[in-house]
C-alpha positions as CSV (number, residue, x, y, z in Angstrom):
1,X,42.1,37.2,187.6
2,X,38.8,35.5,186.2
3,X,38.2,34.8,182.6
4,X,35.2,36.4,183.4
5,X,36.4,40.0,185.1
6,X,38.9,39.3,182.0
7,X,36.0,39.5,179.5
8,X,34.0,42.0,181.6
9,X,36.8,44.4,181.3
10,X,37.4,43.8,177.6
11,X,33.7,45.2,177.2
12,X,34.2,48.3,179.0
13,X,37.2,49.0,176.9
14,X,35.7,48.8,173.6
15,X,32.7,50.8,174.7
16,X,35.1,53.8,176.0
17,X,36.9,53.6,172.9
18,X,33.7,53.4,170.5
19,X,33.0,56.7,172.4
20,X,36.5,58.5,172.3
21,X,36.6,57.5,168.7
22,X,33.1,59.6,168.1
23,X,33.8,62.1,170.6
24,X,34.6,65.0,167.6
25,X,30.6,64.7,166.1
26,X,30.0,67.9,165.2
27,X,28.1,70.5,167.5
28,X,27.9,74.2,167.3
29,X,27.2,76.9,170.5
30,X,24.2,78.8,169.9
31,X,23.6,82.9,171.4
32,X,20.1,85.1,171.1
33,X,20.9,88.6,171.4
34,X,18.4,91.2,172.8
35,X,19.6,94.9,172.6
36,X,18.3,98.4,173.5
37,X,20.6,101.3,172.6
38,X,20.7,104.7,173.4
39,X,22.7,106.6,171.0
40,X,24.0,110.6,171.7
41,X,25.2,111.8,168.3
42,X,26.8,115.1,170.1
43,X,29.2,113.0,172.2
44,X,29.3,109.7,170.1
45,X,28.7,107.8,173.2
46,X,25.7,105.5,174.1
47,X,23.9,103.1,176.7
48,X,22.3,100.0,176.3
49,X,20.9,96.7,178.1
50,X,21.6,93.3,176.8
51,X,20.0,90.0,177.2
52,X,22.1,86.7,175.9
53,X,20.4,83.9,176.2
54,X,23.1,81.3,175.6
55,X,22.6,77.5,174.5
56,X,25.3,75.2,175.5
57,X,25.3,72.1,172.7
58,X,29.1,71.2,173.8
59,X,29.7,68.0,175.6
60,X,31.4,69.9,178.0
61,X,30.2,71.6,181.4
62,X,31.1,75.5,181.7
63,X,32.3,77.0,184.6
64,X,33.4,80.4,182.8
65,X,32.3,82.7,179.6
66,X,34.4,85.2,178.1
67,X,33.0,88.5,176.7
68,X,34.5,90.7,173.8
69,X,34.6,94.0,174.4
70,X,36.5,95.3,171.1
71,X,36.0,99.2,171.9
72,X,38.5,98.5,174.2
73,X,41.2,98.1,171.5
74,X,41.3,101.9,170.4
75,X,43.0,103.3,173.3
76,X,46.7,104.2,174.1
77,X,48.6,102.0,175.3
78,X,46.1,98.6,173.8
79,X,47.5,95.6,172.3
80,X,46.1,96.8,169.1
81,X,48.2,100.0,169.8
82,X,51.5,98.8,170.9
83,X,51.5,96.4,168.4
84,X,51.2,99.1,165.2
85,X,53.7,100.8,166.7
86,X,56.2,97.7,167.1
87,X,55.4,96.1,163.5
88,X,58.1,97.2,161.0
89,X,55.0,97.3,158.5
90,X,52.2,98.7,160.7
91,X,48.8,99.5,159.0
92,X,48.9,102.8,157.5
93,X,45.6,103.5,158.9
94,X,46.8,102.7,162.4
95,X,50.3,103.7,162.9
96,X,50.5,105.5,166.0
97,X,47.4,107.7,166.0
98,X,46.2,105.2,168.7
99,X,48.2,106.2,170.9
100,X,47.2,109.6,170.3
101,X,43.9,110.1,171.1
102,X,42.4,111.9,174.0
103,X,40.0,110.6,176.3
104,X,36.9,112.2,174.3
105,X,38.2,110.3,171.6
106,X,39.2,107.0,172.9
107,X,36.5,104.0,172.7
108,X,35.8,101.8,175.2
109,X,33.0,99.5,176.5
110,X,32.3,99.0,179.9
111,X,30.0,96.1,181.4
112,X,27.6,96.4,184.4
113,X,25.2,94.7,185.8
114,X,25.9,91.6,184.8
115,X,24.0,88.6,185.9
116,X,23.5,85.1,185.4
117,X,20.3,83.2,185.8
118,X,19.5,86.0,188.2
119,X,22.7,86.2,190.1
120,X,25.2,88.5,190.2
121,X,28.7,87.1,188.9
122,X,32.5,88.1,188.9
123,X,33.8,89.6,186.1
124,X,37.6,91.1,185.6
125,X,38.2,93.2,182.3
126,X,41.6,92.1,180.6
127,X,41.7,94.3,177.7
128,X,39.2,93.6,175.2
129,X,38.2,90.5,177.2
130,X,35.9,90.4,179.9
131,X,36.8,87.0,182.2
132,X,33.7,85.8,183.8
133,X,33.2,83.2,186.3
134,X,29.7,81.5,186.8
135,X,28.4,80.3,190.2
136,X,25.9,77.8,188.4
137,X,28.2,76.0,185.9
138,X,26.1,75.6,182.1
139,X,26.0,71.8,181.9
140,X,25.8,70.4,178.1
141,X,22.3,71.1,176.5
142,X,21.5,73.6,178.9
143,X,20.5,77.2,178.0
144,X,21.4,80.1,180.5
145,X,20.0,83.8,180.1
146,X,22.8,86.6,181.4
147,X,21.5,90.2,181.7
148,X,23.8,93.4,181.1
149,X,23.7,97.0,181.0
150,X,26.6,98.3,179.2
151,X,28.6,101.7,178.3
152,X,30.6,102.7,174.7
153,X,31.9,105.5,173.4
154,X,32.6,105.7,169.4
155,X,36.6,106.4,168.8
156,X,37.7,108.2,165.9
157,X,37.5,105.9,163.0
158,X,40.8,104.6,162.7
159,X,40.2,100.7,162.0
160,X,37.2,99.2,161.0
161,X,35.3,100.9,163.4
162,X,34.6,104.6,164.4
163,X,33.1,107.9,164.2
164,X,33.8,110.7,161.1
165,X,35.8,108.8,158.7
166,X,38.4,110.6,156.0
167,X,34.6,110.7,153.8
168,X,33.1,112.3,156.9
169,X,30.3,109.3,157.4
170,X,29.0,110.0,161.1
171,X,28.5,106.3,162.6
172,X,30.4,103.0,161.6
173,X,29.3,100.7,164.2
174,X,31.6,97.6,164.0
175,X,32.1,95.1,166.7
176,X,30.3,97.9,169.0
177,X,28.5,95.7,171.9
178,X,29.1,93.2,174.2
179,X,29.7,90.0,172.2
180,X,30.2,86.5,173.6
181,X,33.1,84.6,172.4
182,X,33.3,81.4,170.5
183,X,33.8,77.7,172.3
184,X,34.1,75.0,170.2
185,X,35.9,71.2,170.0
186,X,38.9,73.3,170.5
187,X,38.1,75.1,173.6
188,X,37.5,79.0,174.3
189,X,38.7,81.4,171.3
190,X,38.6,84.5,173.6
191,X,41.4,86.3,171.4
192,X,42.1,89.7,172.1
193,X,41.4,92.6,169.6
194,X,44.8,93.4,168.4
195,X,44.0,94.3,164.5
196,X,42.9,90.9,162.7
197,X,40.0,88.5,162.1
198,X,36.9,87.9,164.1
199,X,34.6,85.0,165.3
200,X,31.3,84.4,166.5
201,X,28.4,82.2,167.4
202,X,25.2,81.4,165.7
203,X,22.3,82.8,167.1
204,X,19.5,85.1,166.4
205,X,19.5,89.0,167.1
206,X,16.7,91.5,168.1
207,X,18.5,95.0,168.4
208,X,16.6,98.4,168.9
209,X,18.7,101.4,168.4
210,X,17.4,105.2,169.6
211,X,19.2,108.1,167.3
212,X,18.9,111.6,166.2
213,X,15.7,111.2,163.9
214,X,17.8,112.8,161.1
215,X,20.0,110.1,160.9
216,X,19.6,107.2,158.5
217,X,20.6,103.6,159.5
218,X,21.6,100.9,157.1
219,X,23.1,97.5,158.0
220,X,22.1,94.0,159.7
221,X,18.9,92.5,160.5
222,X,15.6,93.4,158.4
223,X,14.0,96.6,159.7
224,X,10.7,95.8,161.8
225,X,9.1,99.4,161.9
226,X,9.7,101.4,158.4
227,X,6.4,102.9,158.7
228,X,7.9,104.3,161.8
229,X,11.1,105.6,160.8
230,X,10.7,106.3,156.8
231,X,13.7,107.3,155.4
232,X,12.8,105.4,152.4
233,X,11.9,101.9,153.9
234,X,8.2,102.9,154.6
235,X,5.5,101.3,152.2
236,X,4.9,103.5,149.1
237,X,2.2,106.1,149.9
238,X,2.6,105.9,153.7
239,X,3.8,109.3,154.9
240,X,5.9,108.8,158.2
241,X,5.0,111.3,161.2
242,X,7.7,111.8,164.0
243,X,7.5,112.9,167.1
244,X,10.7,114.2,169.3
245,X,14.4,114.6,168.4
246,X,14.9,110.5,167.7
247,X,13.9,107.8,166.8
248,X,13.8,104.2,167.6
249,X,14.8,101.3,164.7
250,X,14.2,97.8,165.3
251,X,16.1,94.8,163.8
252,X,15.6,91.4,163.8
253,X,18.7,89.3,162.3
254,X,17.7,85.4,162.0
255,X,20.8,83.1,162.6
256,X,23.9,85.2,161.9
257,X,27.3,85.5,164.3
258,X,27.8,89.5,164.0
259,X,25.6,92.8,163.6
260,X,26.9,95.9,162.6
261,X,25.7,99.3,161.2
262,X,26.3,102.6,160.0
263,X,24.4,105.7,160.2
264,X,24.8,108.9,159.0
265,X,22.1,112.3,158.6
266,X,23.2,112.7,155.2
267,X,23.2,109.4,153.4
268,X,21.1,108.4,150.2
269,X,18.9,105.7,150.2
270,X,18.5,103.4,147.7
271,X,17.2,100.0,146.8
272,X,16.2,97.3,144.8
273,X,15.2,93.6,144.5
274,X,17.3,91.9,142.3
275,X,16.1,89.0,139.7
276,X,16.7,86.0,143.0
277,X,14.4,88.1,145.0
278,X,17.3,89.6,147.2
279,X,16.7,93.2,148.8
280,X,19.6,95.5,147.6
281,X,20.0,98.6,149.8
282,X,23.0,101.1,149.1
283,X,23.8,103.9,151.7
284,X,26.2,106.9,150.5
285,X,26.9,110.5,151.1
286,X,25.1,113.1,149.5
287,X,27.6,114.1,147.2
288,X,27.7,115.1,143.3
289,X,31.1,113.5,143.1
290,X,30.6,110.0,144.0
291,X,26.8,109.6,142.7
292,X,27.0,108.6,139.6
293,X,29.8,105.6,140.8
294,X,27.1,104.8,143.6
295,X,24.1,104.1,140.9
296,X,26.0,102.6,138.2
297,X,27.0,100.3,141.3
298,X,23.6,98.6,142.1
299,X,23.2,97.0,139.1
300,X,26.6,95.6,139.2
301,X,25.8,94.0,143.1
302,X,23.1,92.5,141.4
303,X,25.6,90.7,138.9
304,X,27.3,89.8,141.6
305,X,25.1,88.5,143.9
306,X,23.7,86.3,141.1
307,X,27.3,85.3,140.0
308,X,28.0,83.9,143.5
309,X,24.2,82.0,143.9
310,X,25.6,80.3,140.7
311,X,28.9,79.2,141.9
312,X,29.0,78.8,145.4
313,X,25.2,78.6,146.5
314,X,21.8,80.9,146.9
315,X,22.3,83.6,149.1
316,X,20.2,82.4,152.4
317,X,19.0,86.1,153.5
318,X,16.6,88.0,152.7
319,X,18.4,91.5,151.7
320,X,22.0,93.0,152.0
321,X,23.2,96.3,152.0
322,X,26.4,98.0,150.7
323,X,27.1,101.1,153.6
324,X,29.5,103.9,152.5
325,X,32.0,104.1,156.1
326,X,34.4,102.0,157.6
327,X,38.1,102.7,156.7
328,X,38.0,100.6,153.4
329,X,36.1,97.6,153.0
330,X,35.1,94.5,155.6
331,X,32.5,92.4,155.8
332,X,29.8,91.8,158.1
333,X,26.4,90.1,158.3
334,X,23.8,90.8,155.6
335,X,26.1,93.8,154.9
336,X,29.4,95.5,154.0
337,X,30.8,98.8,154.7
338,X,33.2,100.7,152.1
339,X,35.0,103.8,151.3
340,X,33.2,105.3,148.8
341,X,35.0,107.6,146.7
342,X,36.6,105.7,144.6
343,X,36.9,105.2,140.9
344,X,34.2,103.4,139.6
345,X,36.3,100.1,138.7
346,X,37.7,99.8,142.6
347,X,34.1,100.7,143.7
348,X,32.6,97.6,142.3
349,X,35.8,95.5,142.8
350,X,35.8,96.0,146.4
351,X,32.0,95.6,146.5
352,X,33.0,92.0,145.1
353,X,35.2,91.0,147.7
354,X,32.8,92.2,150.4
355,X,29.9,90.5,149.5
356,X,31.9,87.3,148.6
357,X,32.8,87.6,151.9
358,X,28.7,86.9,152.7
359,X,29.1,83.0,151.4
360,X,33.1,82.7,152.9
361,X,32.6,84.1,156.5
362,X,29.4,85.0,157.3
363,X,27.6,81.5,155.4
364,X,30.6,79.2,155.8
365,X,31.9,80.7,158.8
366,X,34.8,79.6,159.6
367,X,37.6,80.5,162.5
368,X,39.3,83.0,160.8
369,X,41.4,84.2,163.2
370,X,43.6,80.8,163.0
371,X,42.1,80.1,159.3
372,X,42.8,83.9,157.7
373,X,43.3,82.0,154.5
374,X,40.2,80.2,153.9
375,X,37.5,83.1,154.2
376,X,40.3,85.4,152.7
377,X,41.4,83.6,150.0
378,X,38.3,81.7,149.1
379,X,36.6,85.0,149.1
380,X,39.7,86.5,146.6
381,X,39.3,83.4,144.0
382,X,35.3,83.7,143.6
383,X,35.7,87.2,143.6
384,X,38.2,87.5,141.0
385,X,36.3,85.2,138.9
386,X,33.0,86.9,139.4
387,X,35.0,90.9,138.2
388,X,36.3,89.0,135.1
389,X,33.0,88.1,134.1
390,X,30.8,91.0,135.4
391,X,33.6,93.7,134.3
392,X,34.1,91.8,131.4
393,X,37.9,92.0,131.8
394,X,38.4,89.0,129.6
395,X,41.8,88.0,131.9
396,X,43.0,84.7,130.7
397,X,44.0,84.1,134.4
398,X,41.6,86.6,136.5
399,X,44.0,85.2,139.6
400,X,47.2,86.0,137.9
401,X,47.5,88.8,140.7
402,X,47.4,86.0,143.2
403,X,50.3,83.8,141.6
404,X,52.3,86.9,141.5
405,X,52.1,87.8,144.9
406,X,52.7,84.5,146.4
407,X,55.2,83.8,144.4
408,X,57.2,87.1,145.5
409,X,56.4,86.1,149.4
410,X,58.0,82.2,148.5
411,X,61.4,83.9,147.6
412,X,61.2,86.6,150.1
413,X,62.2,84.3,152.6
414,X,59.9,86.2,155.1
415,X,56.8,83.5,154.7
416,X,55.6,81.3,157.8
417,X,52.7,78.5,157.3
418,X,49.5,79.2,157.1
419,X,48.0,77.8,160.4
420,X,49.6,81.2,161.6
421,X,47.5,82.8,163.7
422,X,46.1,86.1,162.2
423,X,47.8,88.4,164.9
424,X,51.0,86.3,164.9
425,X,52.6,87.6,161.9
426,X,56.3,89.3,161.6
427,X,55.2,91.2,158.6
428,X,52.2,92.5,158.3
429,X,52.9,92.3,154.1
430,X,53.6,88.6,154.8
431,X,50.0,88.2,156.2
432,X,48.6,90.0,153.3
433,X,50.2,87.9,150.9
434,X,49.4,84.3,152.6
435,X,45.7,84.9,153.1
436,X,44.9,86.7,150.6
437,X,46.7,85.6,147.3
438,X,48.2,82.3,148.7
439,X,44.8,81.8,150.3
440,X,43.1,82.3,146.5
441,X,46.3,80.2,145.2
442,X,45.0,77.5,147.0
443,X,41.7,76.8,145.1
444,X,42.9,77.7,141.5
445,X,45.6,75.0,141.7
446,X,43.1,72.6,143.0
447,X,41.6,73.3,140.0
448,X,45.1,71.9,138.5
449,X,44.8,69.1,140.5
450,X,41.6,67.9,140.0
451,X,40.0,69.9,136.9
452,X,37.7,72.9,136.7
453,X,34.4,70.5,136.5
454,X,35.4,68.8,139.7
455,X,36.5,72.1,141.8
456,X,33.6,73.8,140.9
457,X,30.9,71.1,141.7
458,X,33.0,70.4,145.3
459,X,32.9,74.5,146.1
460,X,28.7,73.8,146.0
461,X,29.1,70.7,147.9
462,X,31.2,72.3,150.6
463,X,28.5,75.3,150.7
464,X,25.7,72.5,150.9
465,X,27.3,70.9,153.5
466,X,28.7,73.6,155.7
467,X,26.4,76.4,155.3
468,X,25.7,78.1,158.7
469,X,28.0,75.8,160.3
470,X,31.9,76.7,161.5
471,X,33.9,74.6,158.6
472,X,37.6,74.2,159.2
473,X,40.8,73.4,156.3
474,X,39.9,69.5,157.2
475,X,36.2,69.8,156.2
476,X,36.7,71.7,152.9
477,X,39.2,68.8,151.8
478,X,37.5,66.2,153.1
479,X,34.8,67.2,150.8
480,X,37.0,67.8,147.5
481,X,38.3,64.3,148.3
482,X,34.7,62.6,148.1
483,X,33.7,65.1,145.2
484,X,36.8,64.0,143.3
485,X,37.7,60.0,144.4
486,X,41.2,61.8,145.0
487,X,43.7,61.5,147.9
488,X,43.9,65.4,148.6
489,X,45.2,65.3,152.4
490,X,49.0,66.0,151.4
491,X,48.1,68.8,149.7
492,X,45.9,70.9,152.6
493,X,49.3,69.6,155.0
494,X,51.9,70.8,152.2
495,X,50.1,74.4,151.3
496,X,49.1,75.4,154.6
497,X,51.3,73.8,157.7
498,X,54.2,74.2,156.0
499,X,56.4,76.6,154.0
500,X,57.4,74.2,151.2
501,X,57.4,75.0,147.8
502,X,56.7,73.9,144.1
503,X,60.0,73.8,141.9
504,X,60.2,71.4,139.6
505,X,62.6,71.4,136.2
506,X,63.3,69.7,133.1
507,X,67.1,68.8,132.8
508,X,67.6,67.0,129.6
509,X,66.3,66.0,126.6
510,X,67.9,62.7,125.2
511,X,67.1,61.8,121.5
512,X,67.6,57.9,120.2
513,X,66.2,57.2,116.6
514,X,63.4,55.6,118.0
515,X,62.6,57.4,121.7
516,X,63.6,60.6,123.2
517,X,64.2,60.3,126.6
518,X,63.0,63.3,128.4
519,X,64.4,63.9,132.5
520,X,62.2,66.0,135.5
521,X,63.7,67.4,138.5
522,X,61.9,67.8,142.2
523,X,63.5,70.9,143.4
524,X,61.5,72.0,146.0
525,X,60.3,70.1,148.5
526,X,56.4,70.3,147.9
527,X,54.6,67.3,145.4
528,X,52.6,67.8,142.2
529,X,51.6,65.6,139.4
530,X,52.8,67.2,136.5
531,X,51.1,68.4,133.0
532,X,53.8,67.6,130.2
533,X,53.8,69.6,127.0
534,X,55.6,68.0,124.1
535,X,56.0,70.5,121.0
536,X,58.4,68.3,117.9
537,X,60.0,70.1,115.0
538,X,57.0,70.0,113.0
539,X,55.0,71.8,115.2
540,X,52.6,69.1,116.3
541,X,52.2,69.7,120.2
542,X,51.2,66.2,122.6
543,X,49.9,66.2,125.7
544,X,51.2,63.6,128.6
545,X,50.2,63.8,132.3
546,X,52.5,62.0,136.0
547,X,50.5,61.2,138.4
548,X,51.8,61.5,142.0
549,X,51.6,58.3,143.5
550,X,50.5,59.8,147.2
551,X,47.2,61.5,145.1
552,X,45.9,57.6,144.2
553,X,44.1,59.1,141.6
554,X,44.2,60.3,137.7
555,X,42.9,63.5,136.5
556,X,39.9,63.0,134.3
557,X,40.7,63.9,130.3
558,X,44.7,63.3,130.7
559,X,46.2,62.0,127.8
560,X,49.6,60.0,127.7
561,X,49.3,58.6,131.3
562,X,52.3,58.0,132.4
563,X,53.7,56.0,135.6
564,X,53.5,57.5,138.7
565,X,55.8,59.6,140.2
566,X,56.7,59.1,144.1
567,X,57.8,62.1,146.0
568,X,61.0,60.4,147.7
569,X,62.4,60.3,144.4
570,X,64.3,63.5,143.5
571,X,64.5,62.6,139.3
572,X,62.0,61.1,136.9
573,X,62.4,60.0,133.4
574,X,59.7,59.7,130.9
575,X,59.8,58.4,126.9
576,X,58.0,60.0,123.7
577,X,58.2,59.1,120.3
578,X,61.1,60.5,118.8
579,X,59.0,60.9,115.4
580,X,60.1,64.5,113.7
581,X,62.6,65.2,116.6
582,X,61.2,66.9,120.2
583,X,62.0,70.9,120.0
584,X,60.5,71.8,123.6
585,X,59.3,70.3,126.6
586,X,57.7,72.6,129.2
587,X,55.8,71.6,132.7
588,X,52.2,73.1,133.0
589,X,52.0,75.1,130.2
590,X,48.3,76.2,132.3
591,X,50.3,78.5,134.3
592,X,48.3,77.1,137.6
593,X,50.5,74.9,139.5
594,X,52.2,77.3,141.6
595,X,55.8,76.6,140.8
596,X,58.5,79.6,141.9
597,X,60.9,79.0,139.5
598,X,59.0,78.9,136.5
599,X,62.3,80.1,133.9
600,X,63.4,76.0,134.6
601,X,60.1,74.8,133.7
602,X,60.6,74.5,130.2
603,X,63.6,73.7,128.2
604,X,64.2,73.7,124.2
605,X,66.6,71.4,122.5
């Protein structure tokens, strides 16, 4: 072989793996929505015609699409239903009443129609998936236009979705049309509706919905015809003239991955804008008992709102709406529905989570059917900060909830890892416990780890850097790790891939005349760097701080820096002045490293 083929090979080599070495740059799918709905609010069912016109910015060439149809889901003998009744925890709002309903009270979605670039195309419906295969494949860059008509019917409200909930609000209209699935760096995310998360693309929607002109609609997208529908949006003075027994509302929603509504011919309308020029619209029964909660709600969303603009980022829409329906509280774009009677304090706390939910989901969107924890748990941190201050609850540790709960799932033995997919759970407790208050864990101890300065200036860079993107665990500490200077990998692998846990102890204190000898433990199998609290005889209290060697890094404002600690090594021994004689040494006297065995984190001599 030639020294020359030689070299011309070498060349080729590099370039290929120059470009396999930059093949993850990030890219995101995009998906326009155009809708026309016909809704019949005497036998909850409805028609409509949909155009997606669908952007391929993958590298890859697509010979398929998959299609959501989550309807599908509330029907005997679904995933979603055999799965409540084979959990040994099932949903208490599920259970087996799935399996119970008759065919007027089943939903489903049906597809017809369907086209691609102007052809007809084969489509099988697997469950709450509909499997399509293109004729044209959609090479990279290209955008493709598929046309639809399409059948629902509204189930009884039994999850998230539905018709006449327990507080007898008409219309909840979740996860109601057609809905392309994700494809990202990983591949298709066509998962089936079994009772978890959601995903979806970026994209713009345009949605017209025909109803019973009694009814009053409240939800995504900013209304394009309030002079036409009144109901309270109209300008002030205009007086609205109907004609027929409906009416037609039309939404546009720029760049958002979901739209949902709720409707109902007796709700309230109300609305404000709030000091950052956000639109504020609350939807809720007509009734005595739950009014006052309702007003004395709106100026608390303002709080709210204005709380998370501070600490996370400024909310990027133009309005959002708080819907009485649903089965409890979940979160969708530019809006939330919620049970409604409530006390006043769970009425604005799970107003809090929802619209957190706005900047951790439906901002930073992230896959949270594999990632649970980080739009669940982010979303229970900010939102626990946010009630302490607004509620003025004055909690020294607003997420002591959190450490409680995971602590209880670390010694229940019934915990699995994080990366967990959301319907993959043995417990549906377990699941609860991981995302939400494991999930919240996760940013409070970073706070331990790298100081409350430093956390809260990388949860505004993350926002800045991720906002209407699809962030995953890898991005958010990548970005804590530039914020800080720290080495923060071990601790997204430790926390969320694995099951290990936090134990440390102190075992002895050994006192000389001149130095008292003081010796840690690493009991569980997890690394920390370690805050140290000295309290002698007298009563004077000092302050020393380990670092953990794999971290590279020392927490800003430490006093008494000590050596590094390296995880391989099970014991570490530190000295203090002996001075009046140590009484008590106890680790992380903050309370927010996550240890769970916290009775052998102290010990007094």
């Amino acid at each position: 072989m030639s020294s020359r083929f030689l070299t011309i090979i070498t060349v080729l080599f590099c370039a290929v793996s120059l470009t396999a070495q930059n093949n993850t740059s990030y890219w995101q799918q995009h998906v326009d929505y155009q809708m026309e709905v016909d809704m019949n609010v005497e036998t909850y069912q409805y028609t409509g015609k949909q155009t997606i016109k669908y952007t391929n910015n993958s590298p890859d060439q697509l010979n398929q699409v998959f299609i959501h149809l989550y309807f599908n889901a509330f029907q005997p003998g679904s995933e979603m239903d055999v799965r409540s009744q084979t959990i040994q925890d099932p949903d208490p709002r599920v259970g087996n009443r799935i399996g119970n309903l008759n065919p007027d009270e089943i939903g489903y979605l049906k597809v017809m129609n369907l086209t691609h670039r102007n052809q007809a195309v084969e489509s099988k419906v697997v469950g709450t998936v509909l499997e399509v295969s293109l004729n044209e494949a959609i090479k990279p860059g290209e955008t493709s236009v598929f046309n639809l008509n399409f059948e629902g019917q509204v189930p009884l409200q039994i999850r998230r979705s539905g018709r006449n909930n327990a507080e007898d609000v008409a219309l909840s209209m979740t996860q109601w049309y057609p809905k392309m699935a994700e494809f990202d760096f990983e591949g298709w995310h066509a998962h089936p509706y079994i009772g978890r998360e959601f995903q979806g693309v970026w994209g713009d929607f345009d949605v017209k919905i025909k109803i019973d002109k009694d009814y009053v609609i409240g939800g995504t997208g900013y209304l394009q015809n309030p002079n036409k529908i009144g109901h309270g949006y109209q300008d002030e003075g205009v007086k609205v003239k109907t004609k027929g027994k409906k009416l037609t509302w039309h939404f546009k929603a720029p760049m958002v991955h979901d739209f949902a509504w709720g409707a109902d011919p007796n709700f309230i309308h109300d609305s404000f804008v709030a000091k950052d020029g956000t639109k504020l619209h609350f939807f809720y029964k007509d009734n005595p008992e739950i009014q006052e909660n309702w007003k004395n709600l709106q100026p608390k969303t303002e709080e709210l709102l204005l709380f998370f603009n501070t600490h996370v980022g400024q909310y990027p829409y133009k309005q959002y709406s708080v819907i009485q329906g649903g089965d409890g509280g979940m979160e969708y774009a530019m809006c939330t529905l919620i049970t409604g009677e409530r006390s006043f304090g769970s009425l604005v706390g799970v107003t809090a989570h929802e619209l957190a939910h706005s900047w951790f989901q439906h901002v930073l969107a992230t896959n949270e059917s594999k990632h649970e924890w980080m739009d669940e748990g982010m979303t229970t941190y900010i939102a626990g900060l946010a009630m302490n201050e607004v509620m003025n609850q004055n909690k020294e540790n607003p997420l002591a909830r959190s450490y409680a709960s995971y602590s209880n799932l670390a010694n229940s033995g019934y915990e699995q890892p994080q990366t967990t997919h959301a319907d993959r759970w043995q417990f549906n407790a377990a699941y609860g416990a991981s995302a939400y208050s494991k999930g919240s864990v996760f940013l409070a101890q970073l706070e331990y780890l790298i100081g409350e300065e430093l956390l809260a200036e990388t949860l505004k860079q993350y926002f800045l850097t991720w906002k209407m993107k699809h962030p995953t665990p890898n991005d958010f500490i990548r970005v804590a790790e530039k914020v800080s200077g720290a080495q923060l990998n071990w601790y997204l692998t430790d926390w969320t891939q694995t099951t290990n846990t936090i134990d440390y102890a102190v075992k002895t204190i050994e006192a000389s005349e001149e130095k008292t000898a003081i010796l840690l433990k690493r009991i569980g199998l997890m690394p920390m760097p370690l805050d140290i609290a000295v309290t002698y005889e007298d009563g004077k209290l000092v302050n020393y701080y380990i670092p953990l060697r794999m971290m590279r890094w020392t927490k800003p404002n430490t006093q008494n820096v000590q050596s590094d600690w390296a995880w391989a090594y099970p014991e570490y021994t530190f000295n203090v002045p002996t001075n009046s004689g140590v009484k008590k040494v106890e680790i992380d006297p903050s309370g927010l490293m996550a240890d769970i065995q916290r009775e052998n984190n102290s010990l007094t001599k």
